[in-house]
Structure formats: C-alpha cells, structure tokens
KOLMIPA-692450 format. One line per field, with one value per atom (N, C-alpha, C): residue in one letter; residue number from 1; atom name; x, y, z. Coordinates in pm, whole numbers. Layout:
N
code = (a	...)
pos = (NUM	...)
site = (CA	...)
X = (X	...)
Y = (Y	...)
Z = (Z	...)
This chain:
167
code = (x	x	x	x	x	x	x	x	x	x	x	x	x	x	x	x	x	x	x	x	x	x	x	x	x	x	x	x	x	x	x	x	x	x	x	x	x	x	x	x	x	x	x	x	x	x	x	x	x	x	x	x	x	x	x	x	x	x	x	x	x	x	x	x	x	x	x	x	x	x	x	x	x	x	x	x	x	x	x	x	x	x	x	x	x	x	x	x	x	x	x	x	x	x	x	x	x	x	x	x	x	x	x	x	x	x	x	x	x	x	x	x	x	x	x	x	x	x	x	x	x	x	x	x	x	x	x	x	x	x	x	x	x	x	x	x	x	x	x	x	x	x	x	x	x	x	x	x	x	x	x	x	x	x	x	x	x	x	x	x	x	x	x	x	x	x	x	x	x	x	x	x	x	x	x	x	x	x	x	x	x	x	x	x	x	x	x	x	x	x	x	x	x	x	x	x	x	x	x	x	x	x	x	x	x	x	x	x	x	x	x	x	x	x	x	x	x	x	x	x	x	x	x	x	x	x	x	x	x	x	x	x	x	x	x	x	x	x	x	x	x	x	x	x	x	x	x	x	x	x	x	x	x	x	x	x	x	x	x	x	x	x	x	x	x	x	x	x	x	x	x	x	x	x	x	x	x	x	x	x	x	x	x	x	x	x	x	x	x	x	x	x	x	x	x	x	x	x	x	x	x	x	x	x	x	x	x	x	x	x	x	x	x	x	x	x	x	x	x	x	x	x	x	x	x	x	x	x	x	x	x	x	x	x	x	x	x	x	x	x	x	x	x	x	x	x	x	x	x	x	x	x	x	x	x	x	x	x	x	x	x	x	x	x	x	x	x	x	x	x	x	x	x	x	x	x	x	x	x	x	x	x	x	x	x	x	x	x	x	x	x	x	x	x	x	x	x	x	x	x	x	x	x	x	x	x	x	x	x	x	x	x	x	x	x	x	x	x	x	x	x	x	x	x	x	x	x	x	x	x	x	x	x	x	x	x	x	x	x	x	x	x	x	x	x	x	x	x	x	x	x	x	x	x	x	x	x	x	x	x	x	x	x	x	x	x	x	x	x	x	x	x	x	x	x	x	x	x	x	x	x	x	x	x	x	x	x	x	x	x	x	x	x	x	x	x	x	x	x	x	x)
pos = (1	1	1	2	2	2	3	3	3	4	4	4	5	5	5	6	6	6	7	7	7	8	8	8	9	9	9	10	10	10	11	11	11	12	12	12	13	13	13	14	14	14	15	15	15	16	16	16	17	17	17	18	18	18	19	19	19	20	20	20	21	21	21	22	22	22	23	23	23	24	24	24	25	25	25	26	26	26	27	27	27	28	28	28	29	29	29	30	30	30	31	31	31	32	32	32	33	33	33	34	34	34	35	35	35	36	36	36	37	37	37	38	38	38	39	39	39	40	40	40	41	41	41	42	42	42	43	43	43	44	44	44	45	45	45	46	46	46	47	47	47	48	48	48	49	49	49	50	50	50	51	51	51	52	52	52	53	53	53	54	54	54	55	55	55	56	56	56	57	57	57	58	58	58	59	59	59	60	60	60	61	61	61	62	62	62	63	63	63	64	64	64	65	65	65	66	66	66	67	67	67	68	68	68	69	69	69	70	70	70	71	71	71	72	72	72	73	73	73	74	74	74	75	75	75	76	76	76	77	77	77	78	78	78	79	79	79	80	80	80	81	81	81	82	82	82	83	83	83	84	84	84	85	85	85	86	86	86	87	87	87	88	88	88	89	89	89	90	90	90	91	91	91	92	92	92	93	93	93	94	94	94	95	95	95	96	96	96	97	97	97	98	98	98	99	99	99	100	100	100	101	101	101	102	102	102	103	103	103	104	104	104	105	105	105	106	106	106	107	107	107	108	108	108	109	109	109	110	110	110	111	111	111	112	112	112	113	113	113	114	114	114	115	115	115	116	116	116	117	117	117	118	118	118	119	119	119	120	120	120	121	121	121	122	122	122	123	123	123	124	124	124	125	125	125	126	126	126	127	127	127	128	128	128	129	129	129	130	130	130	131	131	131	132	132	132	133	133	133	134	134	134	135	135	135	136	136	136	137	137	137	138	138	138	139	139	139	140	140	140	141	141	141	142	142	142	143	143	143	144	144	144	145	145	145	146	146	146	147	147	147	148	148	148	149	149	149	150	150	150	151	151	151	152	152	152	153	153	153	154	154	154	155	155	155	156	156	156	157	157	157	158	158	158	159	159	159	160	160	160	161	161	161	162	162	162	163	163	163	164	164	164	165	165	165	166	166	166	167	167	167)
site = (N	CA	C	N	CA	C	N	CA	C	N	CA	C	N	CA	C	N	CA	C	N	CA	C	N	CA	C	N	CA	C	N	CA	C	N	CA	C	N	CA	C	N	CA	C	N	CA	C	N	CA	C	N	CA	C	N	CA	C	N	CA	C	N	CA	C	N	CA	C	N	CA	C	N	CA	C	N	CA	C	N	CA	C	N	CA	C	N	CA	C	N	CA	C	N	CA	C	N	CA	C	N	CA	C	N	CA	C	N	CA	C	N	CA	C	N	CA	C	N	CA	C	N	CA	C	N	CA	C	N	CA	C	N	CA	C	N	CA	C	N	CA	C	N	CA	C	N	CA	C	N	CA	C	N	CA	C	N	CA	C	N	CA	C	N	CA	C	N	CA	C	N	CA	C	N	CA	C	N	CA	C	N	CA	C	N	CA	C	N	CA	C	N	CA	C	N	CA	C	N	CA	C	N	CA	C	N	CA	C	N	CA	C	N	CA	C	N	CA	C	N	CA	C	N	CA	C	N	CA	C	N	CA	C	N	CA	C	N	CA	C	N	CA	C	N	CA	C	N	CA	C	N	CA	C	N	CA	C	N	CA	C	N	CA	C	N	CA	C	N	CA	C	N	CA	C	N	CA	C	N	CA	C	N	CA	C	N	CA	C	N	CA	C	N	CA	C	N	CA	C	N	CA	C	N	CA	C	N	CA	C	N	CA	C	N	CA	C	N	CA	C	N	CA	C	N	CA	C	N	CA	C	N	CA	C	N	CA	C	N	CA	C	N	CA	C	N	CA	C	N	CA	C	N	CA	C	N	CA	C	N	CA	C	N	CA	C	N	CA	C	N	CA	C	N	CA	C	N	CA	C	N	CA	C	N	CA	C	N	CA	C	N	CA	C	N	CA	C	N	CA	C	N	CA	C	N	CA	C	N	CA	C	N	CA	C	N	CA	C	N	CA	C	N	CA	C	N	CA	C	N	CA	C	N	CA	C	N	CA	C	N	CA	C	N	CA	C	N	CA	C	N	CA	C	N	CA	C	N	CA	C	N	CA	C	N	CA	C	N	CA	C	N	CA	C	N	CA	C	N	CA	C	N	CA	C	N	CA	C	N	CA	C	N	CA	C	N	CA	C	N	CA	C	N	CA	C	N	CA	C	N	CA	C	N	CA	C	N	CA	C	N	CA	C	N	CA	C	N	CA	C	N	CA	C	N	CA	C	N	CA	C	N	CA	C	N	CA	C	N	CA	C	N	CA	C	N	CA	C	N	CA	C	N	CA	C	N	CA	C	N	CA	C	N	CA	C	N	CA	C	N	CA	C)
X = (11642	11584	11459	11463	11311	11248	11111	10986	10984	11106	11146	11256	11293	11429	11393	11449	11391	11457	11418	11487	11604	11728	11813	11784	11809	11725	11723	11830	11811	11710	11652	11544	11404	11439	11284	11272	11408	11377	11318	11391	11338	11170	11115	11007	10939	10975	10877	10899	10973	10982	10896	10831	10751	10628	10642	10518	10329	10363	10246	10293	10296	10297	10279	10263	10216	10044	10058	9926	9829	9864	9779	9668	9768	9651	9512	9403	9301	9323	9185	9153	9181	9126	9088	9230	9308	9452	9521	9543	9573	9533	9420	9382	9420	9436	9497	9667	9766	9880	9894	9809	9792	9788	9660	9691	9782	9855	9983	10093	10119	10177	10183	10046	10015	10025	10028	10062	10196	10269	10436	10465	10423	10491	10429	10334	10285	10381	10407	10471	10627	10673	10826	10869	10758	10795	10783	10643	10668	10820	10871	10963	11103	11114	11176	11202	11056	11080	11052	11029	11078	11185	11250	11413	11494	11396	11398	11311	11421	11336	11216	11079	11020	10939	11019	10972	10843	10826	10669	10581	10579	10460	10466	10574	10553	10466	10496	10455	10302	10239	10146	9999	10087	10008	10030	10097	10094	10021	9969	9922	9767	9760	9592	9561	9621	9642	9556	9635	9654	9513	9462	9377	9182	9216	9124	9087	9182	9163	9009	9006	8910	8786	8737	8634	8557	8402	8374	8357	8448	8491	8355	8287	8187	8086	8050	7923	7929	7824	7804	7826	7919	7893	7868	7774	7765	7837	7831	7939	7946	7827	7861	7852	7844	7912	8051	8086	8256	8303	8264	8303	8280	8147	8162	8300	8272	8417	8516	8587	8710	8711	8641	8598	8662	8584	8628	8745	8814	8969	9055	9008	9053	9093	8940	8954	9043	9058	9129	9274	9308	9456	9411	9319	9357	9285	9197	9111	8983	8959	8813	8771	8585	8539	8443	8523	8432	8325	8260	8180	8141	8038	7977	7837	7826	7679	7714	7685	7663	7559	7465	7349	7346	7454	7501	7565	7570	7583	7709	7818	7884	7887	7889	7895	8019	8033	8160	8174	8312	8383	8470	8451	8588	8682	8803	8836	8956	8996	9116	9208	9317	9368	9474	9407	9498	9584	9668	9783	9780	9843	9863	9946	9932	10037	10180	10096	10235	10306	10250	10313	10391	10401	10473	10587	10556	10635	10763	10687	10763	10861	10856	10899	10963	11006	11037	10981	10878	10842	10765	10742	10645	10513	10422	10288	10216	10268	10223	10248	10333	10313	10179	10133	9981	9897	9900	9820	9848	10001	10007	9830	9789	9702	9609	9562	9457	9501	9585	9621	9584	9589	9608	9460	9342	9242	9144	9241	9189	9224	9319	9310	9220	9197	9093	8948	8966	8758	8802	8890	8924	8860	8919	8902	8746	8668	8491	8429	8519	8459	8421	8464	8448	8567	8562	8662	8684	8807	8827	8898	8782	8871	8899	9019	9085	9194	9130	9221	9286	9365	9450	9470	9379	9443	9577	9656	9809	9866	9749	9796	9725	9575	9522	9557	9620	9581	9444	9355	9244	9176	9120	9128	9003	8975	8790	8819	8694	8679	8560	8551	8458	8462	8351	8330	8257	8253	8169	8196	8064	8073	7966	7961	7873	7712	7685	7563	7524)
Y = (9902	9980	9907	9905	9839	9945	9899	9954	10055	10025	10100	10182	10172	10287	10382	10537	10654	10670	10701	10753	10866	10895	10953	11091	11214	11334	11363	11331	11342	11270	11186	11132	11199	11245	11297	11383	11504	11612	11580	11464	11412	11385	11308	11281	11415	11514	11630	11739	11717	11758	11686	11626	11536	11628	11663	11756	11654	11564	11465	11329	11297	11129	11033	10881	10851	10767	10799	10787	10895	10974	11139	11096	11037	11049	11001	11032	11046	10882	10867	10749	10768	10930	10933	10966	11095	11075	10983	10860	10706	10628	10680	10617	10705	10838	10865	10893	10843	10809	10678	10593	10458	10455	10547	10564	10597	10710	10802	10641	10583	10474	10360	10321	10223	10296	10420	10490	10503	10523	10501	10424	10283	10108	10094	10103	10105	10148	10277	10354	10369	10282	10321	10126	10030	9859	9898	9996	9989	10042	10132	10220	10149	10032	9907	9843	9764	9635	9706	9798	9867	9836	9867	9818	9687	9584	9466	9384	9323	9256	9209	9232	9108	9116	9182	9202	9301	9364	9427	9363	9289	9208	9090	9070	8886	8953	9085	9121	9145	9201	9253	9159	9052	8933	8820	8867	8805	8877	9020	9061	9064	9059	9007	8886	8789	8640	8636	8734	8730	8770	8888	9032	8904	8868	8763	8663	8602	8503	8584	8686	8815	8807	8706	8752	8642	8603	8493	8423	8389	8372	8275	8204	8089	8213	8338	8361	8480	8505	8601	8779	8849	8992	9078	9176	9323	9389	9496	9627	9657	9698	9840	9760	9613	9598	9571	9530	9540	9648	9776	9903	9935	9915	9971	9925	9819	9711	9771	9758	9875	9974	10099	10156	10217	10080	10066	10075	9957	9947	10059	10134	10262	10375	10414	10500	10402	10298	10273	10317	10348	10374	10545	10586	10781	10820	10748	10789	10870	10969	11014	11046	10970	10945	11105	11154	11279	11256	11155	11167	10971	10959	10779	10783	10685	10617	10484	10450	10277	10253	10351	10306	10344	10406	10376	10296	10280	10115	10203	10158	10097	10172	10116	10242	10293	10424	10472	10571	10601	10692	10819	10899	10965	10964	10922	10914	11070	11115	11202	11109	11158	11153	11041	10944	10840	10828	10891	10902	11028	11095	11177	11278	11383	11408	11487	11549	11646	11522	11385	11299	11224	11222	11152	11259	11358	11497	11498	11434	11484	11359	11232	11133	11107	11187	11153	11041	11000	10901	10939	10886	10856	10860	10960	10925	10841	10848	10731	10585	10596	10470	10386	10467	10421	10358	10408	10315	10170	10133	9960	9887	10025	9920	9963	10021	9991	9882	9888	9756	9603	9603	9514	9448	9595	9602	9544	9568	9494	9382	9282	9189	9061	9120	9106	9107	9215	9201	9117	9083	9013	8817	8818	8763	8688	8785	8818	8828	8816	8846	8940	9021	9174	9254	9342	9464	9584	9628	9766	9867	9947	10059	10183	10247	10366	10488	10605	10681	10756	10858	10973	11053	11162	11323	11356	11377	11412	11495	11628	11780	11717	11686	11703	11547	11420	11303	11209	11291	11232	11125	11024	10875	10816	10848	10799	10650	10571	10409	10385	10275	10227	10084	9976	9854	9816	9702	9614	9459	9420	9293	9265	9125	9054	9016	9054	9079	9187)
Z = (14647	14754	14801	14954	14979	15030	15089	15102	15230	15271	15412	15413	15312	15290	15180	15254	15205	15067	14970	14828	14856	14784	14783	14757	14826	14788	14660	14569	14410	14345	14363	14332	14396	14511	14509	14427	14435	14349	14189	14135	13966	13990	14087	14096	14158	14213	14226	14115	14011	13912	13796	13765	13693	13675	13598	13532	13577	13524	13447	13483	13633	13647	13553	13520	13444	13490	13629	13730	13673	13646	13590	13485	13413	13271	13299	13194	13242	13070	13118	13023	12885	12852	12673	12662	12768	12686	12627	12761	12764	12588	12590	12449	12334	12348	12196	12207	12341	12313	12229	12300	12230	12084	12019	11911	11834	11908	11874	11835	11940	11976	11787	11819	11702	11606	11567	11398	11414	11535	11490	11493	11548	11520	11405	11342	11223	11143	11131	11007	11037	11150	11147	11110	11168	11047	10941	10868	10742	10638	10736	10663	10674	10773	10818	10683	10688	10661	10452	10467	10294	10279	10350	10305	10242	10269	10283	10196	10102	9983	9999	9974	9997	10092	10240	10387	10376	10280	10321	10261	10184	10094	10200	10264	10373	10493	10504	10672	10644	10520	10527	10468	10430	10408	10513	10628	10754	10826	10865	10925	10890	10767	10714	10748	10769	10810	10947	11039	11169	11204	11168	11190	11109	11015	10935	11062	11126	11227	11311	11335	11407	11343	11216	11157	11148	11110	11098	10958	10904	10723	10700	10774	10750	10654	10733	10715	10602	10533	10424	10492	10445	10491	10429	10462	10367	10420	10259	10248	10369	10414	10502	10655	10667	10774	10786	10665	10677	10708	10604	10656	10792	10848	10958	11046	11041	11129	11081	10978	10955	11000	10990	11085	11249	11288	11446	11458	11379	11372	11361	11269	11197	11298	11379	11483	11585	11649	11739	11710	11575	11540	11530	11550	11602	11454	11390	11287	11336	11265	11331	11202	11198	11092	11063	10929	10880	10830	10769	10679	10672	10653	10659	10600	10465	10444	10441	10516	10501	10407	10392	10298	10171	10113	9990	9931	9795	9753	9650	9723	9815	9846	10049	10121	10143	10167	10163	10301	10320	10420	10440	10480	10464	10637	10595	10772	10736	10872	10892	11001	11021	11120	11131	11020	10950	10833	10850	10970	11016	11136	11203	11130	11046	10961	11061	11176	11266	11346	11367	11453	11349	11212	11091	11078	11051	11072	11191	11280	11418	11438	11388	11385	11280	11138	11058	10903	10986	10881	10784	10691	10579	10580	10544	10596	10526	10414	10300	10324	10420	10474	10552	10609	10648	10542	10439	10340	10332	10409	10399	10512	10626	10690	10618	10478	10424	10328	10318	10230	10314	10418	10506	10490	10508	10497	10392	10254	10153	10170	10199	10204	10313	10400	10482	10410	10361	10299	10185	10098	9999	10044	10180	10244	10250	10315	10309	10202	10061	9936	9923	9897	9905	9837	9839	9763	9860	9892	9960	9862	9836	9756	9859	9839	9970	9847	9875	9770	9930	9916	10014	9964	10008	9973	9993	9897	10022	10008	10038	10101	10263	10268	10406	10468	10400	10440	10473	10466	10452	10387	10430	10336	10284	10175	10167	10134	10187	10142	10093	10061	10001	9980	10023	10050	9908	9816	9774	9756	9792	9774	9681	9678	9563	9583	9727	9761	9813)
C-alpha cells in the first residue's frame, strides 16, 4: 500500500479499535515494559539454556565477560561503589531499591522487584531463575576483586546484597 491509497475499511476499524497505540506510551511506561521485557529474556534463556549441558555455566560466564568489558579493571574499587553500580543495573531490570548503606562495611542492599514475581507467574517461569544475574554479578565484582554476597526471600522475592573487597 502506498502513501496515497486509502486503507481497506477493515483495517481502519482494527486501528480505531486499539485501545493504547504504541505512539501513547508515555516514557516511564516505555521503561518498565522494558524492564518487564529484560526479566523475561532473562528468565525464559535461563530456563532454556538449563536444559542444556553445560549451556548455563558457558552463557553466564559469557555474559560476565561481556557486561566486565563496561568496567575499568585497571583501577582499585570500593564496596559500595560497586554496589552502587549494580544497583543501577539492577533497577534498569525493574528492581526498586528498599533499603541501602553504602556506608556500612560491607555495604549492603535490599532490592524487590527482582524478579517480578506476578510477571514469572504470568509467564510461567522460574523466579529463581533471576538469581543467575546475581550470579553474573558476582562474577563481575570477582572481577574488581571483590566478593558479591546475594541471599532471596522466596515467599516475597526480595534480594539483599552485599559487596566486599580487600580495601
């Protein structure tokens, strides 16, 4: 169809039936589908590549590989700036941080939301699967010389951390 020929009346009707364009969304929705988005490619490779000898220990020490490239390995880091940086990462995947001291030694976190438990629910997957990107995580500060410790409540999913390093 070109730019000069009218749509077939069945098509307008589908398009004036459209609740919510995808022109509509406003920015922050945009960003927590996104999130929605990255916790189900997240947790539906992990539940993948489980299946598959081998395939979650290659992917997840490829994806620390990848994610490490992001950091500056030359220079010395503290705890609680690693944490914070995880963090960031964390909420970009639909984490919202309950609780933060960076100025405790080691500083620690509590996040929610990672994983989504009604969007794991609603998708079938594993929510326990999300712990592969704290895993991911440790290997990254492993990386920085450092340690990531991460436990999960798993009635609420809720994920406390905790950073140390050697300075």
């Amino acid at each position: 169809m070109t730019n000069e020929e009218t749509p077939a009346p069945e098509v307008n009707r589908l398009i004036d039936e459209i609740e919510h364009g995808a022109g509509d969304y406003t920015d922050e929705e945009l960003l927590e589908q996104s999130a929605f988005n990255a916790q189900a490619l997240f947790l539906g490779t992990v539940q993948t590549l489980g299946r598959v000898d081998g395939g979650l220990d290659l992917w997840r020490a490829g994806i620390a590989d990848v994610f490490a490239r992001g950091w500056d390995l030359t220079r010395t880091w503290r705890a609680a700036e690693i944490l914070d940086a995880l963090l960031t990462n964390y909420r970009a995947f639909g984490a919202d941080i309950i609780e933060v001291d960076l100025s405790a030694h080691p500083p620690t976190a509590l996040i929610a939301g990672l994983p989504d438990l009604e969007l794991s629910e609603s998708l079938g997957l594993d929510p326990a699967g999300i712990g592969e990107l704290f895993e991911v995580g440790g290997l990254i500060v492993q990386r920085l010389g450092g340690t990531l410790a991460w436990t999960m409540d798993d009635t609420t999913g809720d994920v406390r951390l905790a950073v140390t390093t050697p300075s």
